[in-house]
C-alpha positions as a Markdown table, in Angstrom:
| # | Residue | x | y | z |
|---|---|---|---|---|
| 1 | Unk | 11.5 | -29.1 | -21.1 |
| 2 | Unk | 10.0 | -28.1 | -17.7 |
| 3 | Unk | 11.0 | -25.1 | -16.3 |
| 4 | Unk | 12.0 | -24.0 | -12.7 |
| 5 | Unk | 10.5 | -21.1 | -11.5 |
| 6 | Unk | 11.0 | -18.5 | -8.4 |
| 7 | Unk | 8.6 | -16.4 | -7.0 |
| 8 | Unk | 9.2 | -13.5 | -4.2 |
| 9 | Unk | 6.1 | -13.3 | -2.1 |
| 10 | Unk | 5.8 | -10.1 | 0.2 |
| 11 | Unk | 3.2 | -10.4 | 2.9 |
| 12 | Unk | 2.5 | -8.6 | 6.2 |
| 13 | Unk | 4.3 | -11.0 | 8.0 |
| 14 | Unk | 7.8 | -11.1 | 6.0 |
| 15 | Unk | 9.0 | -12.8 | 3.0 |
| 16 | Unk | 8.3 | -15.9 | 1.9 |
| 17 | Unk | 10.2 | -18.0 | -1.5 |
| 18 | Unk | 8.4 | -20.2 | -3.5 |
| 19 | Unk | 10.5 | -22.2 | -5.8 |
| 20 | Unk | 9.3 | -25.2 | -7.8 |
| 21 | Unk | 12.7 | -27.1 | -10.1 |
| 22 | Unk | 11.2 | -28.5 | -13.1 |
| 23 | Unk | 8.6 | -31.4 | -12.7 |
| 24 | Unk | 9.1 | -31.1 | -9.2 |
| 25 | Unk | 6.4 | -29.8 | -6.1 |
| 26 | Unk | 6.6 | -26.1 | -5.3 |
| 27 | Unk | 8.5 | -25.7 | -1.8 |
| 28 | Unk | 7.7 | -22.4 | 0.5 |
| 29 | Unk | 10.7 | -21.3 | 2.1 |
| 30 | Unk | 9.6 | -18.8 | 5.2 |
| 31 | Unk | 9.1 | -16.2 | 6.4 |
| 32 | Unk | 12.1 | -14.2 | 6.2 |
| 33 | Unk | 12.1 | -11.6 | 9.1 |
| 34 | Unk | 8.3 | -12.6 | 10.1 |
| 35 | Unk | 8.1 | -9.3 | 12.3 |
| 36 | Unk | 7.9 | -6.8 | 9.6 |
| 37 | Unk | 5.8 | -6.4 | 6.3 |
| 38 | Unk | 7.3 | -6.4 | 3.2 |
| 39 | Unk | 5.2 | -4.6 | 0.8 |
| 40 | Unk | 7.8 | -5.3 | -2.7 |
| 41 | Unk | 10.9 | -7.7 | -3.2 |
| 42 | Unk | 12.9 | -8.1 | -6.6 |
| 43 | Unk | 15.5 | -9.8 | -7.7 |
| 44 | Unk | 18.6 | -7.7 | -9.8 |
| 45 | Unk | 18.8 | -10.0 | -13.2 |
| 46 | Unk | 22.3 | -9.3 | -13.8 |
| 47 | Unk | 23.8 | -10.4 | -9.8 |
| 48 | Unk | 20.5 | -12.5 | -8.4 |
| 49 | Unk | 21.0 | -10.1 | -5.6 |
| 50 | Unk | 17.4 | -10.3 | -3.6 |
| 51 | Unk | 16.1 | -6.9 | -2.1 |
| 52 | Unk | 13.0 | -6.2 | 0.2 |
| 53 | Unk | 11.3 | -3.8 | 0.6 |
| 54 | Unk | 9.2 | -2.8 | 3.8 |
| 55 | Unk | 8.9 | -1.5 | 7.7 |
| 56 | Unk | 6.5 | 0.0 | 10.0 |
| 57 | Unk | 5.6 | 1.9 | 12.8 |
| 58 | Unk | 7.9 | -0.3 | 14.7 |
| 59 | Unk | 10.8 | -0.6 | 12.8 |
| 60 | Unk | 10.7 | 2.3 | 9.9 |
| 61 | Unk | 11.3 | 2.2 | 6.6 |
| 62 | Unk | 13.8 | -0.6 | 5.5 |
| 63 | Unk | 15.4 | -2.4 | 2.6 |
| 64 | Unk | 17.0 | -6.5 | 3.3 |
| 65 | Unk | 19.3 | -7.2 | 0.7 |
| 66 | Unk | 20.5 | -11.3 | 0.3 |
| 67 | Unk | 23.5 | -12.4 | -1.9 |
| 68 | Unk | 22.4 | -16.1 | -1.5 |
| 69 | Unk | 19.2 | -16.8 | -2.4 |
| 70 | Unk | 17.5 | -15.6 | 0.3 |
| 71 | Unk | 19.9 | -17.9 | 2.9 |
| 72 | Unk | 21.1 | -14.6 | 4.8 |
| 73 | Unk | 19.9 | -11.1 | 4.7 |
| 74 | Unk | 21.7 | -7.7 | 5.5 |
| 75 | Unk | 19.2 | -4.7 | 6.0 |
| 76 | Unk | 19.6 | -1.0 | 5.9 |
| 77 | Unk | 17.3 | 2.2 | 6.9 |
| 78 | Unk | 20.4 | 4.6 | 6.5 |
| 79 | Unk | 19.1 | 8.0 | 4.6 |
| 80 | Unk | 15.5 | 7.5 | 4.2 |
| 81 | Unk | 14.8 | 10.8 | 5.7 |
| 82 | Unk | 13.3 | 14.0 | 4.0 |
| 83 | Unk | 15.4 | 16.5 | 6.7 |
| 84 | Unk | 15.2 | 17.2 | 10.3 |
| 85 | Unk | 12.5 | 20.0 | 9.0 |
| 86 | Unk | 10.3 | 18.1 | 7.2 |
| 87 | Unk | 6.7 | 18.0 | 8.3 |
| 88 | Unk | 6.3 | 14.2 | 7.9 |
| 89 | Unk | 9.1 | 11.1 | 7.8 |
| 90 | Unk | 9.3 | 8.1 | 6.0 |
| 91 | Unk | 7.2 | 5.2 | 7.1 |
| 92 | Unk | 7.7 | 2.5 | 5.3 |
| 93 | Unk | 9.1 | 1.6 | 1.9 |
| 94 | Unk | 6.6 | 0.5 | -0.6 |
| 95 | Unk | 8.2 | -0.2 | -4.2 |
| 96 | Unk | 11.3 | -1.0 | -5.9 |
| 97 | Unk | 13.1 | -1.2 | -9.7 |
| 98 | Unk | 16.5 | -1.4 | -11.3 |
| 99 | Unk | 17.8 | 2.0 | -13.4 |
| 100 | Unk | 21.4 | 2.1 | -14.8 |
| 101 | Unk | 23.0 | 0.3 | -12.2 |
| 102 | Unk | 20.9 | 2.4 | -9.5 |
| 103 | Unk | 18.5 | 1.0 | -6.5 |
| 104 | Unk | 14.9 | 2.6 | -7.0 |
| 105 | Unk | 12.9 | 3.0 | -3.7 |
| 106 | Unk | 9.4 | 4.7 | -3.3 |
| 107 | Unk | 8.1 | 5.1 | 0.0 |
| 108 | Unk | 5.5 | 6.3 | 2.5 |
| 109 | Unk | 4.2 | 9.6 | 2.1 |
| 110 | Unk | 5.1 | 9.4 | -1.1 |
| 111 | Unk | 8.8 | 10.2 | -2.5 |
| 112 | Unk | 11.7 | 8.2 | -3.9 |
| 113 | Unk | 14.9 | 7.5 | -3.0 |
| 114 | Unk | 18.1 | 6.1 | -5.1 |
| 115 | Unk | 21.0 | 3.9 | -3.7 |
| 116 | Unk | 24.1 | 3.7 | -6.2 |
| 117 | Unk | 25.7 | 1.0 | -3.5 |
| 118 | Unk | 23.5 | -1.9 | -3.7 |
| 119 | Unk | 20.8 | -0.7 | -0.9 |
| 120 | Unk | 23.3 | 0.1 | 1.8 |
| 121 | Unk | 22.4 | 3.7 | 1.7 |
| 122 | Unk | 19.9 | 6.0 | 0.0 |
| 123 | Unk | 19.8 | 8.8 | -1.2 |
| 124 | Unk | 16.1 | 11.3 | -1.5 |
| 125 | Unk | 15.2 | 12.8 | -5.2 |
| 126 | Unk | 13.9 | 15.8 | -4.2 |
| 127 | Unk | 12.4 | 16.4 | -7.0 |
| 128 | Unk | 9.2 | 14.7 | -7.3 |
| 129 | Unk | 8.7 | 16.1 | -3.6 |
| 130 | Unk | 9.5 | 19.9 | -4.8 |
| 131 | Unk | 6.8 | 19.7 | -7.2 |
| 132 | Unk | 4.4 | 22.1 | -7.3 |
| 133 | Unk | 1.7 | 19.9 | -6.8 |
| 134 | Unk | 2.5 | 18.2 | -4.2 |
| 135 | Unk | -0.1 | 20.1 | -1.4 |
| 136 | Unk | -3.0 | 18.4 | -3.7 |
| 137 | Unk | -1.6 | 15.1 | -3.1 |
| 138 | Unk | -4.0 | 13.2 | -1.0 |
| 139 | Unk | -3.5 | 9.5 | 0.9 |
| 140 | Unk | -5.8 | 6.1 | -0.6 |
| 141 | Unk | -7.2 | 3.6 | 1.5 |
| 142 | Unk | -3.5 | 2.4 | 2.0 |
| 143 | Unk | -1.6 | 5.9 | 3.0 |
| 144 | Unk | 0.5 | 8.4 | 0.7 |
| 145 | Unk | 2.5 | 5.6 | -1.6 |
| 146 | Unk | 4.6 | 5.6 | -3.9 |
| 147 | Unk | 4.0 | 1.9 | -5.1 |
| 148 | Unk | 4.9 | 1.5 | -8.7 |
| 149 | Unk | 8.5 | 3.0 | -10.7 |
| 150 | Unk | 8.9 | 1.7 | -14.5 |
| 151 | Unk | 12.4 | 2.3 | -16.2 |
| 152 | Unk | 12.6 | 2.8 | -19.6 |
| 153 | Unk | 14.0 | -0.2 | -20.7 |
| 154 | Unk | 17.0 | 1.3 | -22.9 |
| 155 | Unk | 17.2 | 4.9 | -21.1 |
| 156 | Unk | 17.4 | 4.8 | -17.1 |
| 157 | Unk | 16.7 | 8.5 | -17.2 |
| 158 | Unk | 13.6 | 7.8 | -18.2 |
| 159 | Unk | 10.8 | 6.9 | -15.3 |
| 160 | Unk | 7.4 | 6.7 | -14.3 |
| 161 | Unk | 5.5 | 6.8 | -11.3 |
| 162 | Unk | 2.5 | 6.0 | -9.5 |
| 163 | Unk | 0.9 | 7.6 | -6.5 |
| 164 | Unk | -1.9 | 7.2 | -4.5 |
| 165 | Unk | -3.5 | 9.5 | -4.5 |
| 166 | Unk | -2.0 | 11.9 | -7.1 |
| 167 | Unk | -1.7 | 10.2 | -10.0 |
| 168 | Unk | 1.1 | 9.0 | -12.9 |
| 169 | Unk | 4.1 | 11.3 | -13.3 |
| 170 | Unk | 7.3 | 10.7 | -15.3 |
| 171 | Unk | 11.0 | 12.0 | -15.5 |
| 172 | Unk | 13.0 | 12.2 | -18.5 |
| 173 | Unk | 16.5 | 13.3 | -16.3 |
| 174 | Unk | 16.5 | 10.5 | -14.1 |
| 175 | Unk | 14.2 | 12.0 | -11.2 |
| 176 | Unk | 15.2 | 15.6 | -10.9 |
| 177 | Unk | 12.3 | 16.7 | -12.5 |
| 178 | Unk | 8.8 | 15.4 | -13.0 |
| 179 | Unk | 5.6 | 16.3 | -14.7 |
| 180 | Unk | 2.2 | 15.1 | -14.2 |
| 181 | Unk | 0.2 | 12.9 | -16.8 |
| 182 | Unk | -2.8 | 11.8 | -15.9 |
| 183 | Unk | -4.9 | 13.6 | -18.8 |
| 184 | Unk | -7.8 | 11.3 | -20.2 |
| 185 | Unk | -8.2 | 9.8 | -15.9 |
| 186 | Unk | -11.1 | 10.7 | -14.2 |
| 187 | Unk | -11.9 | 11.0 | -10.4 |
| 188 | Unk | -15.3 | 10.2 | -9.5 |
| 189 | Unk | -14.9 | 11.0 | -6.0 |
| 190 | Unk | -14.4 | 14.7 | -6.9 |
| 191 | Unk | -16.7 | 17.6 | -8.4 |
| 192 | Unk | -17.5 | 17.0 | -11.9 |
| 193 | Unk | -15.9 | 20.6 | -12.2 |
| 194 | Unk | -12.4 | 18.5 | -11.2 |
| 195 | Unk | -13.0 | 14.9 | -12.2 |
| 196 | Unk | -10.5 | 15.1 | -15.0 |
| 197 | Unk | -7.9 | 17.5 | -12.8 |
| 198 | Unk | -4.6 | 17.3 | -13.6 |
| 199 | Unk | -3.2 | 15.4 | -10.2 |
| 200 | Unk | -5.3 | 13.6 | -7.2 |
| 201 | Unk | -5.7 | 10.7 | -9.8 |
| 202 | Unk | -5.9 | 7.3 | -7.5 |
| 203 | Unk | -4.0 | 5.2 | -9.7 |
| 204 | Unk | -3.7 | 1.6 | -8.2 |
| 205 | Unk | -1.2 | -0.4 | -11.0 |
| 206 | Unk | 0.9 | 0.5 | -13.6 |
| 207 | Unk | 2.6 | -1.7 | -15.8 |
| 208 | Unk | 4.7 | -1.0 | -19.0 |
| 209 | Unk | 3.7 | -3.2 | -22.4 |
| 210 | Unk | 6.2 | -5.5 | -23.8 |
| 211 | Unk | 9.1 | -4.4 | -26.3 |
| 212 | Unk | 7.0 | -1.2 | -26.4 |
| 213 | Unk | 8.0 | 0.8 | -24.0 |
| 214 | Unk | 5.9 | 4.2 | -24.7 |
| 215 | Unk | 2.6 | 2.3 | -24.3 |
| 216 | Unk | 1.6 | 1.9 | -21.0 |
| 217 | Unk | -1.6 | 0.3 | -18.7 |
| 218 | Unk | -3.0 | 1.5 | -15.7 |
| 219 | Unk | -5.5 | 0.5 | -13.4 |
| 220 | Unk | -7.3 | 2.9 | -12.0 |
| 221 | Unk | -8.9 | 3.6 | -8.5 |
| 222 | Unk | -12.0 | 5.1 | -11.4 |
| 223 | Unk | -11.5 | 2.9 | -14.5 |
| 224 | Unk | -8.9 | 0.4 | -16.9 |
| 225 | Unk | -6.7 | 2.9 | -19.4 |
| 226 | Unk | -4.0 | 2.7 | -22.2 |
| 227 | Unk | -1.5 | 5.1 | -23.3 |
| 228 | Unk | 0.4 | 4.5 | -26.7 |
| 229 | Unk | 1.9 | 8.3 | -26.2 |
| 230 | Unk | 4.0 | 7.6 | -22.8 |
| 231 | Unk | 1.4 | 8.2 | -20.3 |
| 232 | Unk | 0.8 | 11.9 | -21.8 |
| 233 | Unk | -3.1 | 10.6 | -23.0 |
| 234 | Unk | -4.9 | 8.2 | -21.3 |
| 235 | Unk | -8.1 | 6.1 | -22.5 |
| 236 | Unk | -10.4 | 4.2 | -21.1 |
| 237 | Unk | -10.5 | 0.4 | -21.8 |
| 238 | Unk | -13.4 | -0.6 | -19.3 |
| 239 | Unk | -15.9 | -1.8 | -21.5 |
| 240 | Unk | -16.3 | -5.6 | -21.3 |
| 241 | Unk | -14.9 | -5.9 | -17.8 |
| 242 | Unk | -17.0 | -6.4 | -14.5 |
| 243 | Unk | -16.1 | -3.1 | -12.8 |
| 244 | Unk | -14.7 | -0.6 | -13.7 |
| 245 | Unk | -12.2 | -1.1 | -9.8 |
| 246 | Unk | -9.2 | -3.0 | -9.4 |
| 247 | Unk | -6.0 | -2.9 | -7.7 |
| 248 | Unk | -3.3 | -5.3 | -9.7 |
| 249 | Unk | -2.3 | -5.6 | -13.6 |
| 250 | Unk | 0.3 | -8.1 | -15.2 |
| 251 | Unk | 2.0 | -6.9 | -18.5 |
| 252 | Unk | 2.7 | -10.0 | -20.6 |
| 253 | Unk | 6.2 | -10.4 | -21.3 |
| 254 | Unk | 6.3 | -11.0 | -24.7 |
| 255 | Unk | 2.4 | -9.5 | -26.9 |
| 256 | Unk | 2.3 | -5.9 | -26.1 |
| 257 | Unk | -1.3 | -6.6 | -26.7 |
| 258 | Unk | -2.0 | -9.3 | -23.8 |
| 259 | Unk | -2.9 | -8.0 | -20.2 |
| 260 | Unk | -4.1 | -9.5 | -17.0 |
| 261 | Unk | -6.6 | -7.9 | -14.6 |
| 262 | Unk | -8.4 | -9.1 | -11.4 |
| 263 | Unk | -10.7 | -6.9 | -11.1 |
| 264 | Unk | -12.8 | -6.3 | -7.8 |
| 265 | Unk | -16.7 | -5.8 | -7.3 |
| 266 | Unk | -16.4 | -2.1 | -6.4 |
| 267 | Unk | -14.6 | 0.4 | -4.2 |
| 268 | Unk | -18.0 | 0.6 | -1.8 |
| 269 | Unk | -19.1 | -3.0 | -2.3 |
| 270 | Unk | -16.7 | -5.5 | -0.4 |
| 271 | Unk | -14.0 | -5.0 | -2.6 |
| 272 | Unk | -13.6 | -8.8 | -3.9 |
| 273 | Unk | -14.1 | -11.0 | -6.5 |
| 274 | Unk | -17.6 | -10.1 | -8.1 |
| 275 | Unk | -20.0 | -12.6 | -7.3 |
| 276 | Unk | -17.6 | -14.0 | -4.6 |
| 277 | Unk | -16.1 | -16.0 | -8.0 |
| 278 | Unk | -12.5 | -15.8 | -8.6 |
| 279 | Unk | -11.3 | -14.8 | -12.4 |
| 280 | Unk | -8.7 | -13.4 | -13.5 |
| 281 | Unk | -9.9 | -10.9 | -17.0 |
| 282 | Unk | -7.4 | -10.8 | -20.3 |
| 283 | Unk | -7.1 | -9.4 | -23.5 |
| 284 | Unk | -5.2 | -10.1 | -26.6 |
| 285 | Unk | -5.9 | -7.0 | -28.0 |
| 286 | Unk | -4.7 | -4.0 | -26.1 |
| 287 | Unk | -8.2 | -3.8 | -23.9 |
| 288 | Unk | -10.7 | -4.1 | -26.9 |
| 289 | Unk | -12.0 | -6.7 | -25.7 |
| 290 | Unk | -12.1 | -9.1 | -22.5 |
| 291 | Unk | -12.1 | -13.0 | -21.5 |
| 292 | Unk | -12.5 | -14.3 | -17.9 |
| 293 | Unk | -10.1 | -16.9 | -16.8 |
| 294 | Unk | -11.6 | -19.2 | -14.1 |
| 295 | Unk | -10.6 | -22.4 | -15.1 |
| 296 | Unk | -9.0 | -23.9 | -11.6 |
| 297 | Unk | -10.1 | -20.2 | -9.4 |
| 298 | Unk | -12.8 | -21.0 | -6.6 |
| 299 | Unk | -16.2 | -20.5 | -8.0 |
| 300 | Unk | -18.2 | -20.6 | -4.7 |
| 301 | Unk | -17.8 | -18.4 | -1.7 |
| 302 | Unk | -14.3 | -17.2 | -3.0 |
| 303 | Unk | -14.6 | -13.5 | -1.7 |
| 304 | Unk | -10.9 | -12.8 | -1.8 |
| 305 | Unk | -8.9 | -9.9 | -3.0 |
| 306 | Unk | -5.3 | -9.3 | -5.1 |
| 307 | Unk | -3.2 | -6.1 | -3.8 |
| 308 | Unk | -1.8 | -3.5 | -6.3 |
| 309 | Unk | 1.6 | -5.6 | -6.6 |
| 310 | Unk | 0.5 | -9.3 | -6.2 |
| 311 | Unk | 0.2 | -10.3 | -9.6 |
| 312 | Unk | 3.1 | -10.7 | -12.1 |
| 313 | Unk | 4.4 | -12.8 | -15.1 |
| 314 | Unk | 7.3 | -14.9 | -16.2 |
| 315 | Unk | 9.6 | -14.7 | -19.4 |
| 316 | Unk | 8.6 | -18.1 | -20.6 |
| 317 | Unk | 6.9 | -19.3 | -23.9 |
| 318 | Unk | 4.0 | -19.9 | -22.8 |
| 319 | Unk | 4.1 | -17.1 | -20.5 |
| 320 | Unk | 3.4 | -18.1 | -16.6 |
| 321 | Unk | 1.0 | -16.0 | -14.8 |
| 322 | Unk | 0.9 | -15.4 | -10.9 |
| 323 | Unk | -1.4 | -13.7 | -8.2 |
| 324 | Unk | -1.5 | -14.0 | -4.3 |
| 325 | Unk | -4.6 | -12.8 | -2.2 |
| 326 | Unk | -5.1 | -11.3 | 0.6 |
| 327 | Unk | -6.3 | -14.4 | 2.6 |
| 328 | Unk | -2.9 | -15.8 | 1.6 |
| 329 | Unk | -2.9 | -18.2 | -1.4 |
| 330 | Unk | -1.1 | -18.0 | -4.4 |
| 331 | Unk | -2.1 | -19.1 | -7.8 |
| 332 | Unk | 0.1 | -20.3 | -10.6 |
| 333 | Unk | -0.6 | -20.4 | -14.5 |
| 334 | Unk | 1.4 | -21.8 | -17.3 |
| 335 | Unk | -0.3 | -21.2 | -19.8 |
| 336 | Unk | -1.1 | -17.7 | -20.1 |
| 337 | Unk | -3.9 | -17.7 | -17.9 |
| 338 | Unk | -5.9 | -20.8 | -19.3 |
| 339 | Unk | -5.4 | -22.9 | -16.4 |
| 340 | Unk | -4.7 | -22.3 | -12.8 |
| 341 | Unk | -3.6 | -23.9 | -9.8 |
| 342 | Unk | -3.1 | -23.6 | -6.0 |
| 343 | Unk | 0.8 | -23.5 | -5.2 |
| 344 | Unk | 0.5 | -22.4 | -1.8 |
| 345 | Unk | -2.3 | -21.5 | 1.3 |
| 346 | Unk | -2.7 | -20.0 | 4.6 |
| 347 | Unk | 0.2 | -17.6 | 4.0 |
| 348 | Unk | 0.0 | -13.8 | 5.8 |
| 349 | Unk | -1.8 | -11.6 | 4.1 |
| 350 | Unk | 0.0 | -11.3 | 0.5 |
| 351 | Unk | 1.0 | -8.0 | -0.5 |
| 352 | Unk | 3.5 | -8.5 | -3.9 |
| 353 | Unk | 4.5 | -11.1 | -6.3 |
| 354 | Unk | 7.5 | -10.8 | -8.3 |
| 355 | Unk | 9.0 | -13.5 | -10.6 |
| 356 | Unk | 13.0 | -14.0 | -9.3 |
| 357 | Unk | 14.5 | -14.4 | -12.7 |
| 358 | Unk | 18.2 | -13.7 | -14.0 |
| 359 | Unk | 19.6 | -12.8 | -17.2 |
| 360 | Unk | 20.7 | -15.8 | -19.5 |
């Protein structure tokens, strides 16, 4: 039976929905609010309620919310603020996820905010901004972002969190406290006194492994690493891939084992596909070992590059596979990776894809 899929595409230039029905051609329907940059969008499973995420210099931070498919949009800036005393305000809004009924939001500099009334106002944790470690918190290439929350899949007290550049940290009270765990990460960029510190990590992706919620992936700013312990060890899983750089990872949704890289040819070196050949890197067995995917990618001259967030996966059997670039294509697998295909060119520059799907 052919399936219809729905893909939310943030790009610096607003939203864009690609939707493909069955046997049918994928359609591009965009850009939603072409003025501003959405850096995340998701859809809520249980309602199909659409939310992006994004903003600027121009327009500060701001969340669009759509209760029809993306046909009109409501947006909303109300309490992003860390006080009329703070030393710095929100920017921009960089990430988004679903906890117990609650509205997730990180932001730029880093910190995250909660709505409990479907994005229509927000509320700041102050937690994650109280802690201790905060003044050794540094900005990536990108700024101070907060671009990646995981819930626990049974317990929305239970998150993570990635920063760049600080590191993982996790909450087991639903955000008003956080710890560091970033042990087993290196920073080759600092003192080889400090490499393995316990914060300043530059983590770029983190993704959560399927039906096992205590092991988690991370690509690094300095290497690929595993955690079967809940992000308090970390190990390296590196060997066999390209470079040790990379910005996105893809869980698959059903093998805890499977995983989906794109790694880059170096943070000094261009920062694209190595060789100027696209490939997208798996494993079937939890980072042991790798296999480059090319089948359908440019192989000539293809010096492109996948964000953090522009590469996802679908719930179907065979699992479908996503990425978007930064020269605004997007590239569609359906089975697991072994074949690709162009579904779409010449978009802005593409900063997240996130499969739209509900609960059945």
């Amino acid at each position: 039976m052919a399936r219809s899929t729905k893909l939310l595409v943030g790009t610096k230039k607003g939203l864009f929905i690609l939707t493909k029905d069955g046997d049918g051609e994928w359609t591009v329907d965009g850009p939603h609010f072409a003025l501003a940059p959405v850096n995340h969008a998701v859809m809520e499973p249980d309602t199909g309620v659409i939310y992006a995420a994004g903003g600027g210099e121009w327009s500060g931070p701001v969340v669009w919310r759509s209760d029809d498919g993306g046909a009109s949009w409501t947006h909303s800036s109300e309490g992003f603020s860390y006080g009329e005393d703070a030393e710095d305000g929100v920017r921009s809004v960089w990430s988004l996820a679903f906890a117990g009924g609650k509205l997730l939001a990180g932001v730029q500099p880093a910190g995250l905010f909660q709505s409990e009334d479907g994005g229509r106002t927000f509320t700041h944790l102050e937690g994650l901004r109280d802690h201790p470690s905060r003044t050794n918190w540094f900005p990536g290439g990108a700024g101070l972002i907060l671009h990646h929350i995981l819930v626990h899949p049974s317990d929305g007290n239970r998150l993570w969190i990635g920063i760049s550049a600080a590191g993982v940290f996790a909450s087991d009270d639903g955000g008003t406290t956080w710890e560091p765990r970033n042990t087993g990460t290196r920073m080759d960029y600092a003192p080889p006194e400090e490499r393995y510190a316990p914060v300043g990590q530059c983590v770029h992706s983190l993704v959560m492994a399927a039906g096992t919620p205590d092991r988690l992936y991370q690509q690094n700013h300095c290497g690929m690493y595993r955690s079967d312990d809940s992000g308090h060890t970390w190990h390296s899983i590196e060997e066999g891939l390209p470079s040790s750089f990379g910005f996105p990872a893809a869980a698959h949704p059903h093998d805890p084992e499977t995983l989906y890289l794109f790694p880059l040819n170096g943070d000094a070196d261009g920062r694209y596909a190595p060789d100027g050949k696209a490939a997208v890197w798996r494993t079937r067995d939890g980072g042991h070992t790798w296999t480059a995917l090319r089948d359908g990618l440019p192989q000539n001259s293809a010096f492109i590059t996948v964000l953090r967030q522009a590469m996802a996966t679908d719930r179907a059997n065979p699992a479908g596979s996503y990425f978007g670039t930064t020269s605004g294509s997007v590239f569609a697998s359906h089975d697991e990776g072994e074949h690709w295909t162009p579904i779409a060119a010449h978009l802005p520059t593409i900063t997240s894809v996130e499969v739209a799907s509900r609960q059945p």
